[in-house]
C-alpha positions, 0 to 999 in steps of 0.5 A: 761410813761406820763407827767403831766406839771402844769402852772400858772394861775396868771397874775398881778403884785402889782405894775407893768403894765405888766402882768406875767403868765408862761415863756414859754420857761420853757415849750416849751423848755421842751415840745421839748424834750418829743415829740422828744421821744414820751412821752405823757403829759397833761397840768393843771392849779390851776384853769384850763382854759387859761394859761397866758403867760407873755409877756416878754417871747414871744421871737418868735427868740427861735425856740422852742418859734416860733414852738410852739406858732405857733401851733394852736392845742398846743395854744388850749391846753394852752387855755383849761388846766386841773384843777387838779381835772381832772387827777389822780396822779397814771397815771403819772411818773412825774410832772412837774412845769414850771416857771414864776413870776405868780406862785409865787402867786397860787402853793406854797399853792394849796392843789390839787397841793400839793396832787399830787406831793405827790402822784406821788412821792411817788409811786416812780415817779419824781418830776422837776420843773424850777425857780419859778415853784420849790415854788410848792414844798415849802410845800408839805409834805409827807405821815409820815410828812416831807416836801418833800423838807427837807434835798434835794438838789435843785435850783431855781430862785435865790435872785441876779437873782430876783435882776438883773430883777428888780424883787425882790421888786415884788415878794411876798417874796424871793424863795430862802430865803423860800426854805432854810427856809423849810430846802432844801440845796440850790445850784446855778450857779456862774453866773446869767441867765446860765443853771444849774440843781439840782438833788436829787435822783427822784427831778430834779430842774433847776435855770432858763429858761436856765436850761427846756431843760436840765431838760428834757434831764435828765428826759428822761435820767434817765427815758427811756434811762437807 
């Protein structure tokens, strides 16, 4: 089995200073539990290259964060990411979206993108992906037409989540608004900022950072244990 993790390229906020990019606890924290059971993943990108890290995430107490940043040959991996023209969807079981405000601008409409969710899916693979990483998903459609999404179960970074991290005036528009909107059932933890996941047959979803590790631990549960 094989993984395939997508990140953000994007970096700028309208209007604030700081830069975002990927939250890196959604992949490390995820990235733990694939080598813990020997799964095998590449990285990719909408554009290949670098994959920015959004500073507020650099939490180097996070074991997970430490461990892997530390590394030269994992930091080289975020340096030099896939774009998705270089894999092919049939090598892969599942697919990944790891999170952080970046993506909100560059995987809701990547076609590539979109392709291989698709395709991967469809060849009874699992689509997961983790708080903002889940707008990948807004607009995928499936071979006969429907959105993927449509009439599924899911989670993602909410609207009070948005609001408690002075975000919501940033984003370019509500994640969770637009996922009803394309006609998921969307469902979220009573308390903001605490691990809780979604799972809809062969789509796993997690609301926020604190919900990667548990992703993972279900995919491999229902990938290799079972």
């Amino acid at each position: 089995m094989k993984a395939l993790i997508v990140c953000t390229n994007h970096v700028t906020f309208p209007n604030k200073p700081n830069k975002t990019g990927l939250w890196l606890s959604e992949l490390t924290h995820f990235c733990e539990v694939l080598d813990r059971h020997r799964i095998m993943y590449d990285l990719v990108s909408p554009l290949g290259g670098a994959i920015p890290i959004d500073e507020r995430s650099l939490d180097l107490k996070d074991e997970s964060n430490e461990k892997y940043y530390g590394d030269e040959a994992f930091r080289q991996r975020l340096e030099t990411s896939l774009k998705p023209s270089d894999v092919e969807a049939k090598n892969y079981r599942l697919i990944y979206f790891a999170g952080g405000h970046g993506t909100m601008w560059d995987f809701p409409d990547n076609a590539e993108l979109q392709e291989l969710t698709k395709v991967i899916y469809e060849n009874f693979g699992t689509v997961a992906a983790v708080a903002h990483g889940v707008s990948a998903l807004l607009n995928v459609r499936l071979s006969e037409g429907s959105r993927l999404i449509d009439d599924k179960y899911l989670t993602a970074f909410s609207n009070l989540e948005e609001t408690l991290s002075s975000m919501a005036s940033e984003v370019p528009f509500s994640l969770e608004d637009q996922l009803r909107e394309n006609g998921a059932h969307f469902t979220k933890t009573m308390i903001p900022f605490t691990q809780y996941i979604e799972m809809d047959e062969r789509l796993v979803t997690g609301q926020n950072p604190a919900s990667a590790k548990k992703i993972a631990k279900k995919l491999v549960e229902e990938l290799i244990e079972k």
